[in-house]
C-alpha positions, 0 to 999 in steps of 0.5 A: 058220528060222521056226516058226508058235509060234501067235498073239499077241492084243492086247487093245483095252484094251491100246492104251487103257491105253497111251495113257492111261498115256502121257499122264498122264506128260506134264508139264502134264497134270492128268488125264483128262477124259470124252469124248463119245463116243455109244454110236452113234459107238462102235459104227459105228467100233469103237472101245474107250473108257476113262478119257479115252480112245478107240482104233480101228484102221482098215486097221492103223493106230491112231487116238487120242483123248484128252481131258485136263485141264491144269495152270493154268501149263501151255502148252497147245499144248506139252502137245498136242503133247507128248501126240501124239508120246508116245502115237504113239512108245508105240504104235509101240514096244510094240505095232508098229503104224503111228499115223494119228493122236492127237488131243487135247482139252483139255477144262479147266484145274485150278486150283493147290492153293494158288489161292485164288480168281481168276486171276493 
């Protein structure tokens, strides 16, 4: 039996935070970076930015966005890639959702806290 209960509304900040979320837990991952996204490109694609992050949805599938700073030892094509399938995999999981896809910008390379100038 089903029942119309009402509707359900997700919140565009919703698939923001899922996805910055996700992939700050990345291993590799320093933090977030600003993009740049003009206030023109945002509005002709409708999308929904914050902390390093950038959603629309186009035809009901989910396009990302993010710009990351990685840890010096890190392997940057392995976090990318680590950083796609987690964002796709939270997406689809909790809000049901297909991903088109999840793009990835590296946008720096923190330092270790203990560097003391110069690279190794």
């Amino acid at each position: 039996m089903t029942e119309n209960l009402g509707t359900v509304t997700i919140a565009p900040q919703v698939l923001v935070t899922i996805a910055r979320l996700t992939t700050e837990a990345v291993p590799g991952v320093a933090r977030m970076a600003p993009g740049a996204v003009s206030g023109t490109t945002r509005l002709l694609n409708r999308a929904t930015t914050g902390e390093g992050v950038r959603v629309w949805v186009v035809d009901g599938a989910v396009n990302v966005e993010v710009n990351v700073v990685v840890s010096r030892e890190a392997n940057m094509r392995a976090v990318g890639t680590q950083i796609q399938r987690d964002v796709a995999r939270a997406v689809e999981h909790m809000l049901g959702m297909p991903v088109r896809e999840v793009n990835v910008n590296i946008r720096d390379v923190a330092p270790t806290s203990d560097e003391t100038g110069g690279w190794a």
